[in-house]
PAVEXLUM-560810 format. One record per residue (C-alpha): residue number from 1; residue in three letters; y, x, z; chain. Coordinates in nm, 3 decimals. Each point is the difference from the previous one (the first is absolute). Example, Ala and Ser with C-alpha at 12.3 -4.5 7.8 and 13.67 -1.06 7.14 Angstrom:
# residues 2
1_ala_-0.450_1.230_0.780_A
2_ser_0.344_0.137_-0.066_A
END
This chain:
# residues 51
1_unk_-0.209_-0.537_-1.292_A
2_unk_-0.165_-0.102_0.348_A
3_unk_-0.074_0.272_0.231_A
4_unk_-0.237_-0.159_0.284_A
5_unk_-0.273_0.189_0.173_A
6_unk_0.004_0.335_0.183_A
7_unk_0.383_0.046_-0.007_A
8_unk_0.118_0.224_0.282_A
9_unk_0.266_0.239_0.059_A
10_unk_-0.200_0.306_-0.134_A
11_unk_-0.049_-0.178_-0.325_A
12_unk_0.264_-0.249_-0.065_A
13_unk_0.213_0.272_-0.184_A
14_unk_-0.296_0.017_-0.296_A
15_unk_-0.021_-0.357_-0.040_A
16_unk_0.375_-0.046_-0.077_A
17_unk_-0.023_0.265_-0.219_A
18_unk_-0.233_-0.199_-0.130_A
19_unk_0.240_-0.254_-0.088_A
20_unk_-0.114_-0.263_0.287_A
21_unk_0.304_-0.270_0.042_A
22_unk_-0.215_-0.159_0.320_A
23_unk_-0.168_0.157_0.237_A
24_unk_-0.191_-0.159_0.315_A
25_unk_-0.012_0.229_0.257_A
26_unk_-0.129_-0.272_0.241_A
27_unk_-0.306_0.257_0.135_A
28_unk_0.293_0.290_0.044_A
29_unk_0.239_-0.197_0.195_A
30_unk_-0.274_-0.198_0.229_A
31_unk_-0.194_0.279_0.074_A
32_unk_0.215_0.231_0.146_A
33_unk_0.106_0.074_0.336_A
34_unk_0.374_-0.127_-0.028_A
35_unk_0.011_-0.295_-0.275_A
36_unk_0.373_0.026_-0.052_A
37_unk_0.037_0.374_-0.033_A
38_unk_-0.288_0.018_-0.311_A
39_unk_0.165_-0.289_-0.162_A
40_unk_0.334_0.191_0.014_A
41_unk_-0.095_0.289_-0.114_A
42_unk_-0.224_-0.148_-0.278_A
43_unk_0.343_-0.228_-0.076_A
44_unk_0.145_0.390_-0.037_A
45_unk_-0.224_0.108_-0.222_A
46_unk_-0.001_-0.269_-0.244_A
47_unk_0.388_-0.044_0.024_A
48_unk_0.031_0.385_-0.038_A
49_unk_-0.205_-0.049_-0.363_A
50_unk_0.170_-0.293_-0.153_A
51_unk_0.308_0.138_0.040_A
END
């Protein structure tokens, strides 16, 4: 399953719950302040679940 839309940090823990096995975060990572830092810790997240 596809996870696109609306994914941020303070709900990307439901979705893969969920059972999402991609997830654009493209509006999380662009809009914040430091680009790098929100994909890293969204990269945590997500690597933190599948493992």
């Amino acid at each position: 399953m596809a996870a696109i839309g609306g994914i941020s940090e303070d709900n990307i823990d439901a979705v893969l719950e969920a059972g999402a096995d991609l997830i654009a975060v493209i509006g999380a990572v662009v809009a914040a302040p430091d680009v790098r830092e929100a994909a890293r810790r969204l990269a945590v997240r997500i690597n933190r679940y599948r493992q």
